[in-house]
PLY file of the C-alpha trace (Angstrom):
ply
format ascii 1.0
element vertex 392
property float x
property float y
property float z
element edge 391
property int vertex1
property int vertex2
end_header
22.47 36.68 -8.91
23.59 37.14 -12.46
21.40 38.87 -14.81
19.98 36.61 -17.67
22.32 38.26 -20.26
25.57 37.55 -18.06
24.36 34.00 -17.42
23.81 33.69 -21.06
26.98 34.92 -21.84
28.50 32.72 -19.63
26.70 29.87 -20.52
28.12 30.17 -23.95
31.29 29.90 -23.51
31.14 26.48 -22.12
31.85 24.13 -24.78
29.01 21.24 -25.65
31.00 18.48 -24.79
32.31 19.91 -21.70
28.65 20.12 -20.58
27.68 17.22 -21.49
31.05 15.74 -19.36
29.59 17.44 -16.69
26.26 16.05 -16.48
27.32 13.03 -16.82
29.54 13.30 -13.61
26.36 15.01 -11.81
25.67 11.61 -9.89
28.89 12.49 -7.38
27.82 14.00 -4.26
30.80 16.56 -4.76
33.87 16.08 -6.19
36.87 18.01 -7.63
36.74 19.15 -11.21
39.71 17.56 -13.20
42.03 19.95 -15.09
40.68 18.72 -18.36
37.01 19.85 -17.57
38.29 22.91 -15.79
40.02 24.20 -19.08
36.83 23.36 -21.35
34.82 25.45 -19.18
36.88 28.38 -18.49
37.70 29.75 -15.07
35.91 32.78 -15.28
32.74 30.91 -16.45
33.08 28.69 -13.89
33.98 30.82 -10.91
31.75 33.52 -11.71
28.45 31.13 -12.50
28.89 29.04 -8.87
30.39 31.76 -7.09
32.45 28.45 -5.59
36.25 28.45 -5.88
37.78 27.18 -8.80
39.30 23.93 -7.04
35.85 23.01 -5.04
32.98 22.68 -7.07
29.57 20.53 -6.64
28.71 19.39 -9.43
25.14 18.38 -8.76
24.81 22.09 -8.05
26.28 22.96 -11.74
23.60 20.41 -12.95
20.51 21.76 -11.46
21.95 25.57 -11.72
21.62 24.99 -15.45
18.04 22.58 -15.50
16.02 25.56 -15.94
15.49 25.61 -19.35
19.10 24.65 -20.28
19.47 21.04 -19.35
17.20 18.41 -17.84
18.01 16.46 -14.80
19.92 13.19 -15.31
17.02 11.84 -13.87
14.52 12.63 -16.83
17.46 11.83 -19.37
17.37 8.45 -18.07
13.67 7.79 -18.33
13.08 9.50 -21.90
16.20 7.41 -23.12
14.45 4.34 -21.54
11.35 5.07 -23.16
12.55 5.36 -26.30
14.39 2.24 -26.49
11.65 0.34 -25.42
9.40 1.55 -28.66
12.24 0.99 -30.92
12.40 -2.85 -29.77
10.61 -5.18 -32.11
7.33 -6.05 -30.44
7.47 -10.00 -31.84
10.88 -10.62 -30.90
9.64 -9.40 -27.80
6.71 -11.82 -27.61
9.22 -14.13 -28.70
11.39 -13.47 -25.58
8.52 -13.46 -23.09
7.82 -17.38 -24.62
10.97 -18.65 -23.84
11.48 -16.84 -20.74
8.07 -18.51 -19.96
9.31 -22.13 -21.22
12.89 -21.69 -19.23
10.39 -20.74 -15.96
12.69 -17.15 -15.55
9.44 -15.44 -14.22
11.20 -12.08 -12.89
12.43 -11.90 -16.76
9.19 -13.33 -17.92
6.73 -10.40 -16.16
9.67 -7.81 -16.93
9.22 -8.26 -21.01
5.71 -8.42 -20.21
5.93 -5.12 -18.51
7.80 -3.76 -21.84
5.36 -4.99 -24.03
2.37 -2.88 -22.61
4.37 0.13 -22.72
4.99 -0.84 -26.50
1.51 -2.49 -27.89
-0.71 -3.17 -24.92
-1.97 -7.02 -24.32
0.97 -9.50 -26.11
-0.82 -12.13 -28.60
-3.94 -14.30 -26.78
-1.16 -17.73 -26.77
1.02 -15.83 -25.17
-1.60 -14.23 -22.34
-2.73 -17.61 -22.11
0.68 -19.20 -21.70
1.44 -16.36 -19.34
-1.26 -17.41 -17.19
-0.74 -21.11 -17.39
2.84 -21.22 -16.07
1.92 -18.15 -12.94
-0.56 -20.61 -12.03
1.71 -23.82 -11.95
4.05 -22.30 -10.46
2.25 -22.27 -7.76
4.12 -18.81 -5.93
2.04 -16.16 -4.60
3.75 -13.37 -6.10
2.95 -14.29 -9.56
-0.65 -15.58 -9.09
-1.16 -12.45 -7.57
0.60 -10.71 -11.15
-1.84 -13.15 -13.04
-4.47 -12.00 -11.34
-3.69 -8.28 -12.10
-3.23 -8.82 -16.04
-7.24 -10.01 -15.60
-8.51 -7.14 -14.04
-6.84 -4.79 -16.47
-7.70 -7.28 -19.27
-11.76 -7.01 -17.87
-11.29 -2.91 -16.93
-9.90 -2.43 -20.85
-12.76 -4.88 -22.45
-9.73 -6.95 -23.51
-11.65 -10.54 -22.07
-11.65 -12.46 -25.32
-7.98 -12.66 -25.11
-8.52 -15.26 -22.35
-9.32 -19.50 -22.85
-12.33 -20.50 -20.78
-9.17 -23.71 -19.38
-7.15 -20.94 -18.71
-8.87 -19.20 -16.18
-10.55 -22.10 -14.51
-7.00 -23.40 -14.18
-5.87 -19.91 -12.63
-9.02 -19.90 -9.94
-7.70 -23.31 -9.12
-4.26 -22.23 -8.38
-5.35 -18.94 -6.76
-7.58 -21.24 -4.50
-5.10 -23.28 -3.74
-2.76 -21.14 -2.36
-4.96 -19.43 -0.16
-6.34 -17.02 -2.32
-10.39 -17.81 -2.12
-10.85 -13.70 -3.07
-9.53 -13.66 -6.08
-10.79 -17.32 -7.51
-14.46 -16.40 -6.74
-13.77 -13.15 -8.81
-12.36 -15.35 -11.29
-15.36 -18.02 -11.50
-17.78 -15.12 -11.41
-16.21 -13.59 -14.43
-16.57 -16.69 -16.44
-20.00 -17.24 -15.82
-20.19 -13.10 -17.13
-18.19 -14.17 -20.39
-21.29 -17.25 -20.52
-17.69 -19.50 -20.08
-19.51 -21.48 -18.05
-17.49 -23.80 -15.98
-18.32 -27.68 -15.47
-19.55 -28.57 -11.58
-16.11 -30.94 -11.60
-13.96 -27.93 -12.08
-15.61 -25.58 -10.05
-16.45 -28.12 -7.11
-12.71 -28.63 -6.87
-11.99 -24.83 -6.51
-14.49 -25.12 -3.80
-12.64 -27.60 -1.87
-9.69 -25.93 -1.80
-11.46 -22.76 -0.82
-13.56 -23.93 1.75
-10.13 -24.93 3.88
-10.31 -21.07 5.41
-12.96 -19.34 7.17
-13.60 -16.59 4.36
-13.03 -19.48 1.46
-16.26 -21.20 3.19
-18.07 -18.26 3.36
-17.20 -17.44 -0.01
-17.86 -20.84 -1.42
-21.56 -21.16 0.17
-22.53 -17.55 -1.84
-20.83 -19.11 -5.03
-23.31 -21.97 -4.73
-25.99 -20.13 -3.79
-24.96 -17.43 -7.05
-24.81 -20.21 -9.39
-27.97 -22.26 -7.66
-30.04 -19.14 -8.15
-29.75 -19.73 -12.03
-31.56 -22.99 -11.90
-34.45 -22.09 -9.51
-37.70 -23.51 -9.84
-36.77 -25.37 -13.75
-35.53 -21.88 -15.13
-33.78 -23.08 -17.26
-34.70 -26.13 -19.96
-32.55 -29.32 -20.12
-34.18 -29.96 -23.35
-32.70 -27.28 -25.21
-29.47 -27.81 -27.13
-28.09 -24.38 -26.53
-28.40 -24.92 -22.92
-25.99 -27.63 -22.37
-22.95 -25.54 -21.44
-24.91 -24.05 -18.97
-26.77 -26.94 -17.47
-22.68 -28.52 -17.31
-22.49 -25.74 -14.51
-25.34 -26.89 -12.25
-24.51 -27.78 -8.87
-24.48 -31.27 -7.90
-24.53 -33.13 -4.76
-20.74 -33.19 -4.21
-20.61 -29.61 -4.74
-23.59 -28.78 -2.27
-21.41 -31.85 0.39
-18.33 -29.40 0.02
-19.84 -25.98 1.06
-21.96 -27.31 3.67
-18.71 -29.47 4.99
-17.11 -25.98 4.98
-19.78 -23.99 7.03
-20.15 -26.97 9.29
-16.33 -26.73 10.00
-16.01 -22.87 10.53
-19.48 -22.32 12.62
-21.27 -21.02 9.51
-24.55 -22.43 9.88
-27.14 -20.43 9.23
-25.32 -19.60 6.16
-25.69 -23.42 5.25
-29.38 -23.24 5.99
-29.81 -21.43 3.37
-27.90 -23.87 1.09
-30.60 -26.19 2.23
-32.98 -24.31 1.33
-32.24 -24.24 -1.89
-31.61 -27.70 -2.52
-35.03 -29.02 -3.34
-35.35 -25.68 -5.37
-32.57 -26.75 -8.13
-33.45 -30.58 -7.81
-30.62 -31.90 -5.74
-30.86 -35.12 -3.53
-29.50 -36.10 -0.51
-27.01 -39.13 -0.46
-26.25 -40.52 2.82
-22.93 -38.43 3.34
-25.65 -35.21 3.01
-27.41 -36.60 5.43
-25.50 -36.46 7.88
-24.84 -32.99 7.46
-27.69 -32.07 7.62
-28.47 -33.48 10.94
-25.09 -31.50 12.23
-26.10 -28.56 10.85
-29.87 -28.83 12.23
-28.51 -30.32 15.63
-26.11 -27.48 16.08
-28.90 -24.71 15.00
-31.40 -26.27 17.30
-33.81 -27.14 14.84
-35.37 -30.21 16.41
-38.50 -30.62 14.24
-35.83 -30.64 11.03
-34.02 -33.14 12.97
-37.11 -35.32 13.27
-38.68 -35.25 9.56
-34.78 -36.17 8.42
-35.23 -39.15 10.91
-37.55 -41.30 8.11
-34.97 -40.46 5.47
-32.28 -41.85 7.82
-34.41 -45.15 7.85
-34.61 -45.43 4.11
-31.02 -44.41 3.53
-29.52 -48.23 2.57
-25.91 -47.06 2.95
-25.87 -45.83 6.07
-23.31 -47.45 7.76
-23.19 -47.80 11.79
-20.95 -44.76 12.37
-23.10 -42.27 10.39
-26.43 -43.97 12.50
-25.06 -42.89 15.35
-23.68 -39.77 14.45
-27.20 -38.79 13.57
-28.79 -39.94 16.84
-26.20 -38.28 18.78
-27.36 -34.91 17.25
-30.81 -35.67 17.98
-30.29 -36.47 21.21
-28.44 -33.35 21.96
-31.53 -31.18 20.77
-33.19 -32.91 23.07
-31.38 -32.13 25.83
-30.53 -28.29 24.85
-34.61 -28.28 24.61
-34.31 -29.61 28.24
-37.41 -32.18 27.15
-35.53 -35.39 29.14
-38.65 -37.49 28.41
-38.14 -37.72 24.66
-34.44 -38.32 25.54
-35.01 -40.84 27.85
-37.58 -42.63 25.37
-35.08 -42.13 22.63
-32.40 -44.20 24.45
-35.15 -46.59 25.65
-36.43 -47.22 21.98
-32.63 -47.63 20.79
-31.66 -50.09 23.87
-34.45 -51.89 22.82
-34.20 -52.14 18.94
-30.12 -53.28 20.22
-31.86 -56.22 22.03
-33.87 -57.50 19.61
-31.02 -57.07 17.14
-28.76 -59.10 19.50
-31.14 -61.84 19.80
-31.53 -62.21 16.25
-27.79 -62.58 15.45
-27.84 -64.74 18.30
-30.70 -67.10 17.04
-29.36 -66.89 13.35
-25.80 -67.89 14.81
-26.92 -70.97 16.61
-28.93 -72.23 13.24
-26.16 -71.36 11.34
-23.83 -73.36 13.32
-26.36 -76.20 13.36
-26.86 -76.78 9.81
-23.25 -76.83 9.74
-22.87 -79.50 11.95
-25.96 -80.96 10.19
-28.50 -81.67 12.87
-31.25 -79.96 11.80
-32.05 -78.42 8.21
-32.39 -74.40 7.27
-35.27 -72.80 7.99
-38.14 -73.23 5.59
-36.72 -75.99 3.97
-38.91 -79.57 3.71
-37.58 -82.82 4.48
-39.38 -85.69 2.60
-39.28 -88.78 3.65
-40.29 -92.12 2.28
-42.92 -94.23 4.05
-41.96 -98.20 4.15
-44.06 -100.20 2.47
0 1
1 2
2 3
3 4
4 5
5 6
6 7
7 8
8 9
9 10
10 11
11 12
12 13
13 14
14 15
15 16
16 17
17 18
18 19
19 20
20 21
21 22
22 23
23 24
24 25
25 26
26 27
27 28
28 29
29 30
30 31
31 32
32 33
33 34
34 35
35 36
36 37
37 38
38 39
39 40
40 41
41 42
42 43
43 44
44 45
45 46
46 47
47 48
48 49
49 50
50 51
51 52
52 53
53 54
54 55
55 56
56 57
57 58
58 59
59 60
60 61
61 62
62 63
63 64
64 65
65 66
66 67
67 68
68 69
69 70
70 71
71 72
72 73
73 74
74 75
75 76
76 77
77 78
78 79
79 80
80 81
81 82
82 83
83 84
84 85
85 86
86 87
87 88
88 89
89 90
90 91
91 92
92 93
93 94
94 95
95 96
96 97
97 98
98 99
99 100
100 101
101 102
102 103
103 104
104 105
105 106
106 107
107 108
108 109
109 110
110 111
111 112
112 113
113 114
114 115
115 116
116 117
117 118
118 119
119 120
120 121
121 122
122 123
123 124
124 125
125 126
126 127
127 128
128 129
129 130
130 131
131 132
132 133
133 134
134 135
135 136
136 137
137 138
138 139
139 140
140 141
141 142
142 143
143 144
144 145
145 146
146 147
147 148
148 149
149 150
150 151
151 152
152 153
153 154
154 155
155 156
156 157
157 158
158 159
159 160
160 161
161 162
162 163
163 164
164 165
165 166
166 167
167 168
168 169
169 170
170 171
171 172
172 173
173 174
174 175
175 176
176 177
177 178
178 179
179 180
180 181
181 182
182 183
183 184
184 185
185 186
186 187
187 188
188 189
189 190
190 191
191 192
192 193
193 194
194 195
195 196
196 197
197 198
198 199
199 200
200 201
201 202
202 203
203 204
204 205
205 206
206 207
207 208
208 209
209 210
210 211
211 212
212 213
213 214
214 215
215 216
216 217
217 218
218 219
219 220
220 221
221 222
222 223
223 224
224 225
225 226
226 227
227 228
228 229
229 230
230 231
231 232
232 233
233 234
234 235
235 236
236 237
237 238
238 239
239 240
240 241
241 242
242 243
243 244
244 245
245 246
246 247
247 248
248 249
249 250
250 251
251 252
252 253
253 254
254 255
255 256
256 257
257 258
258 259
259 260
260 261
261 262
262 263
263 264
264 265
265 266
266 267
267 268
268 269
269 270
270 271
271 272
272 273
273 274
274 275
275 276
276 277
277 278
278 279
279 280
280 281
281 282
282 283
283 284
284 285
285 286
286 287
287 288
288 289
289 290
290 291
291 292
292 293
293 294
294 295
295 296
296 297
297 298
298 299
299 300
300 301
301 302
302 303
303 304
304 305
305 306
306 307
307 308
308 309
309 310
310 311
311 312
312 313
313 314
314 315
315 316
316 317
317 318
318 319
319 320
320 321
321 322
322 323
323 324
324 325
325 326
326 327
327 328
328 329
329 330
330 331
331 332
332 333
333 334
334 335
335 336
336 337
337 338
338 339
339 340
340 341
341 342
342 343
343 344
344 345
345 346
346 347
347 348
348 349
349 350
350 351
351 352
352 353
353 354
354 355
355 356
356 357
357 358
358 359
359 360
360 361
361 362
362 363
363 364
364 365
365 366
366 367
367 368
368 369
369 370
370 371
371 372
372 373
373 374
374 375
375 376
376 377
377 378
378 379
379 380
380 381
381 382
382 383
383 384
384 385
385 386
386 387
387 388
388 389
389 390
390 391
């Protein structure tokens, strides 16, 4: 090893531009110095600082030889030199570039300038977040809903949520939903209802749908109800009240309640969708005939036969049932009774219903024939008088 006051001696005699030649060439493996580089540097310099012969020398061993505290690795050169021309860029041409890139759907360019522009200033301008967001979510590709999604967490970590439209992230939940993504469109509906952005049940009903196509997205959707049902417990909150009408726009309705429970019904979560109707009479929700029958699947496949049997007068008064949904409903009472093993109320089930088929048979049969009578005009319509004159 040279001594430091050799190697500084040594180290002066190599001319700046030599070195700087040098490093530049440091990204060979190894290489031969050219005679032009072997001059500037002097062949005592060289020899005696590498110990290497003259002919033969590494250069990424010159490089790193000289890094402490003479010259910093290529590596570092190239990030500092990066660093500073990114700050010396203009940060609204820059927004200016990230629009069009948006507008000419070049998305790798796009999330690159937006990349540049947090180094530089932070968040770009709220149109152009919003913009940002708009496009990732049309697009419709997971890998930038999944960036969108990131610029929202940091924008919620950094307090930075008023750069965001209320449209803009319902929009994004609805694109993260419907690509799969029910984890990250919950998070997104839950923030807005944080921000008091509350969403309308027609926008958020249609997230559920899409989310309630997986497993987790039902699960997921039934707690969002139940979240957002929770709010409106027991009249919390006054209808009467101007200032609550955003808010009341978010209550769930009976489409939204038909989609989660259609969800848990499909994936085997069912005593998860109890507890979704449970809460229906609590937020003032009613059943339409659709609901209905849910219900009795849900009930049937939980085994809850008394349920089953108090839905049975509301099956009665339902007008719009039509014949499918009738006997989609006594098909799930009639296997309670049989996992119940009680074959008497079975067997007087299919009794009663054999019977009520008779009577409804004769009927059509009877109005049929008077029908077809009247037609054929032997005998008037029921109820109706003939008068006829007496003879003098």
């Amino acid at each position: 090893m040279l001594s430091i006051r050799k190697l500084s001696y040594h180290i002066t005699e190599v001319s700046p531009s030599a070195l700087f030649s040098l490093v530049a060439c440091s990204t060979c493996n190894t290489g031969r110095v050219s005679t032009c580089q072997f001059k500037a540097l002097g062949h005592r310099s060289i020899c005696q600082f590498t110990g290497s012969p003259m002919t033969n020398i590494n250069m990424r061993t010159v490089v790193l030889e000289f890094q402490d505290g003479f010259i910093r690795p290529i590596q570092s050169f190239s990030t500092t030199a990066g660093t500073i021309l990114v700050q010396a860029r203009d940060a609204a041409k820059l927004c200016l570039e990230i629009q069009n890139a948006i507008d000419e759907h070049r998305f790798d360019d796009t999330w690159k300038l937006y990349e540049q522009h947090m180094q530089m200033e932070g968040f770009p301008r709220k149109f152009i977040v919003n913009k940002l967001l708009t496009s990732s979510a049309e697009s419709l590709d997971l890998e930038w809903l999944e960036k969108a999604y990131g610029l929202v967490e940091r924008a919620f970590e950094e307090s930075k949520q008023n750069l965001f439209e209320k449209e803009t992230l319902i929009y994004l939940s609805f694109g993260l939903a419907r690509c799969g993504l029910p984890v990250p469109a919950s998070t997104v509906l839950r923030k807005l209802v944080e921000m008091e952005q509350f969403p309308p049940v027609t926008a958020w009903s249609a997230i559920l749908a899409h989310m309630s196509q997986t497993a987790p997205g039902a699960y997921l959707a039934a707690e969002l109800i139940l979240e957002i049902g929770y709010l409106f417990q027991d009249g919390r909150v006054d209808p009467r009240k101007k200032s609550n009408r955003p808010l009341i726009s978010m209550k769930p309705s009976t489409i939204a309640f038909n989609i989660a429970l259609a969800g848990c019904l499909l994936f085997g979560t069912t005593k998860k969708a109890e507890h979704l109707l449970e809460m229906m009479p609590r937020v003032g929700v009613r059943a339409d005939a659709n609901l209905l029958i849910i219900m009795a699947h849900i009930y049937g496949r939980n085994g809850r036969r008394d349920e089953l049997k108090k839905l049975e007068r509301h099956i009665h008064e339902a007008h719009n049932l039509n014949d499918i949904q009738f006997r989609q409903f006594y098909n799930c009472l009639l296997t309670c009774h049989l996992k119940f093993g009680d074959l008497d109320s079975a067997s007087n089930m299919v009794l009663e219903m054999l019977r009520k088929a008779k009577e409804a048979r004769n009927s059509l049969t009877t109005a049929t024939f008077v029908l077809e009578a009247v037609g054929n005009g032997k005998t008037s319509p029921p109820g109706q008088c003939i008068w006829t004159k007496s003879e003098p």
